[in-house]
N, C-alpha and C positions, 0 to 999 in steps of 0.2 A: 659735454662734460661740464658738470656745473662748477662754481670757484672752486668749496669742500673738495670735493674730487682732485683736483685740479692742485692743491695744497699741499693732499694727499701724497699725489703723484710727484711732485716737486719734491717733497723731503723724504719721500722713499728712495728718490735718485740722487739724493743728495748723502742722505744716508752709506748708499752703494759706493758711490763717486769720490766725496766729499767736497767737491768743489761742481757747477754749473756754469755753462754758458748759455747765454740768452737765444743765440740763432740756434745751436744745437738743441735747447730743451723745446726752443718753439716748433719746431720741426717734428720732434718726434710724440708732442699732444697734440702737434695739427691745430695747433691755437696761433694766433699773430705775437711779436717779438713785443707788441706792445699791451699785450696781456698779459706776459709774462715779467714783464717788468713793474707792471701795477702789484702782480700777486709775491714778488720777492720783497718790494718796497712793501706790503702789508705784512709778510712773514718777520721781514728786518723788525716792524715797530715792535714787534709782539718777539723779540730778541729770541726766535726758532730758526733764524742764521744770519752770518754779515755779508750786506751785499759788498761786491769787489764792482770794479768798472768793467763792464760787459756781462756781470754775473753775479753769483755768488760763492760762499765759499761756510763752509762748517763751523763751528763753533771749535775754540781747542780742545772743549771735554766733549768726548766723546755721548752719542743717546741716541733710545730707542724713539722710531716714530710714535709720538704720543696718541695716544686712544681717538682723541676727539678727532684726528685730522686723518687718520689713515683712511685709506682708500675704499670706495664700494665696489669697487670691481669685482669682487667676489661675493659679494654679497648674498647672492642663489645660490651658490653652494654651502653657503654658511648656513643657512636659513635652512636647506636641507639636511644639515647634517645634524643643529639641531632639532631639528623634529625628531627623528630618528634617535639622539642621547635621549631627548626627555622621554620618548613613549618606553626607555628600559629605569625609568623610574618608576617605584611602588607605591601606592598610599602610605604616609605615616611614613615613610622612612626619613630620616636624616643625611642628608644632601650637602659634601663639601665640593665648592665649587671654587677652583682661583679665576683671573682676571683676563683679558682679551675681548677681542671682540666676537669670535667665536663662543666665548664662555656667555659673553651677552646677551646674545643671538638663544645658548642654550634656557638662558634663566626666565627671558620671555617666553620659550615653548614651554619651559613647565608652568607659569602658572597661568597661561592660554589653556590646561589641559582640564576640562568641563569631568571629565570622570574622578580625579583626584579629590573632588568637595565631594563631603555627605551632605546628602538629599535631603532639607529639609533643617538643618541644624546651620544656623547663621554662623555662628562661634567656630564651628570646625575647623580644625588646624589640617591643613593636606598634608603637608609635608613640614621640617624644616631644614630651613638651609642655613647653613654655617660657611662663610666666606672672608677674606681678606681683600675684597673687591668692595671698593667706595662706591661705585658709581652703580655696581648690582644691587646693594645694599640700600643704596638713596633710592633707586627705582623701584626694587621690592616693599620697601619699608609699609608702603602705604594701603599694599594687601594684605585686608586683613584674614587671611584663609593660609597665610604663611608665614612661619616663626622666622624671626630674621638675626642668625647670629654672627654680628660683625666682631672680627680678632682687632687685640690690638696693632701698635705699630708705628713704623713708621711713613708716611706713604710717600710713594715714588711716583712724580709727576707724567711721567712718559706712560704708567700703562693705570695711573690711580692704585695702584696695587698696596697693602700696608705690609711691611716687612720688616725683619729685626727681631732682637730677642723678645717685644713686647710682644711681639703677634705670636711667637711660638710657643708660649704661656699656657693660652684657650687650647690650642690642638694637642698638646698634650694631657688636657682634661675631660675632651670630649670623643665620643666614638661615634663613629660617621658608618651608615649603611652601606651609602656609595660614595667614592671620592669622584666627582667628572673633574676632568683635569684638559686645559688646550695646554698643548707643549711645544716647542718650537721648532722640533725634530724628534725623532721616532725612529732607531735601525734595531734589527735586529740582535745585534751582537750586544751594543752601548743599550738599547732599550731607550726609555724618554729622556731629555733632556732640557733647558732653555739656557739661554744666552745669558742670563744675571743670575749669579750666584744666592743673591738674597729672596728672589723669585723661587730658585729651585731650591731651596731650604725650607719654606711653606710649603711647596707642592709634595717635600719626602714628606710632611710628616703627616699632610693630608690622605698619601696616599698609605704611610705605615698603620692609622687608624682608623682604616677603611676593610668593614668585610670581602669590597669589590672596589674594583679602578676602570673607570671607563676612561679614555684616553680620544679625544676630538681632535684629527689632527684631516686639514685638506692634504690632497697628494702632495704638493710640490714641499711637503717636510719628511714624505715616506726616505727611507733611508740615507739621512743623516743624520749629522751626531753637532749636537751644541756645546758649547763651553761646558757648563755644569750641568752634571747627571741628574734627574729628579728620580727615578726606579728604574729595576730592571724590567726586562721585559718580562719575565714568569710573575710578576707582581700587578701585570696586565691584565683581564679577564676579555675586554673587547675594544675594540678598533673601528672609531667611526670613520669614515671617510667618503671621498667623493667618485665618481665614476672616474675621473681622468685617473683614476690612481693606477699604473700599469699593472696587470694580471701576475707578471714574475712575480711585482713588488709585493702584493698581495698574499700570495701564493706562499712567499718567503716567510711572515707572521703567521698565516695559518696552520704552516708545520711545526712551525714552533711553539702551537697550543693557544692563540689567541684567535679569539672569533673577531673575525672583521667583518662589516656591516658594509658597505656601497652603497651611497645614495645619490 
């Protein structure tokens, strides 16, 4: 497990927890008590928590594990699930996408995708995408075979996202082909949701001015339900996910009129 990982894995548990000890987290990364105390003591500087004597402990405000430091442990399943959102992308269509790392993972499979350029014409626009993701935005920017339209806002440290009245300006002026959407939970009954209310206020209206909603969600968010609602589920057309996703859970969404995909 390299540090990243390893930083990752620290403030996901910390997150759960809100407090760490030093023999108990060394134990269960199977790292030494003195690697973990280097990697708390580097978290401290960078004020991502305060260490305590044997440990650490959370911050009073509460936050989401930020972007950069979350964990790769899934990373193959991400990677495949975008491939699988971007090959239900069309040439030329307008593309809103929010922020995660799954959404990342999706923005690089679309413009990795060799069939979306016309043959021959340098200038060609494949697609465009419209997002409230800084960090999509900064990495797309420099293709030039893809129109890049960033919302305003305000942005949110923890996932780079921009949110607020400023960002909800553009999406009620633009009309999106497909909205791809990562959610943080996905049930049946609730339909998508995420945990920040200011996240899942971009994503309704991404998804209200969307001919189609594709929703990128790994099993372990298949039926739950988050803080803030982003759409119901009949405002769903398809369901990416991974094989661990159990067959019930599956089963459950595709009676209910949404195609799910398995990868």
């Amino acid at each position: 497990m390299s540090r990243y990982e390893r930083w990752g894995a620290l403030l996901e548990l910390l997150a759960k927890h809100g407090r760490l000890e030093v023999e108990d987290v060394a134990s269960e990364l199977d790292v030494s008590p003195a690697t973990i105390r280097r990697d708390l003591d580097q978290l401290a500087q960078q004020q991502m928590l305060t260490r305590t004597r044997g440990g650490a402990v959370a911050h009073a405000v509460s936050y989401d594990l930020p972007l950069r430091y979350k964990t790769a442990r899934h990373a193959s399943e991400k990677q495949r699930i975008a491939q699988a959102v971007a090959a239900l992308v069309k040439p030329g269509e307008t593309v809103g996408i929010n922020g995660g790392t799954t959404m990342t993972e999706v923005a690089r499979a679309l413009v990795a995708r060799a069939d979306l350029y016309t043959e021959g014409d340098s200038n060609a626009q494949a697609f465009t995408i419209v997002t409230n993701a800084l960090n999509i935005a900064g990495e797309l920017a420099v293709r030039r075979h893809v129109k890049i339209v960033l919302t305003g806002g305000v942005a949110r440290p923890q996932s780079y996202e921009l949110i607020g009245p400023l960002a909800t300006g553009i999406l009620r002026e633009v009309a999106l082909d497909v909205a791809i959407l990562g959610v943080d939970a996905i049930d049946v009954e609730h339909g998508a949701s995420a945990h920040h209310e200011g996240e899942a206020s971009i994503n309704q209206l991404m998804a209200a001015g969307a001919g189609r909603v594709v929703v990128a969600a790994d099993s372990s968010k298949l039926g739950r339900r988050a803080f803030a609602r982003i759409c119901p589920l009949d405002r769903i057309g398809v369901l990416v996910t991974d094989t661990a996703a159990p067959e019930e859970a599956t089963a459950a969404f595709v009676d209910a009129g949404v195609r799910v995909v398995r990868v």
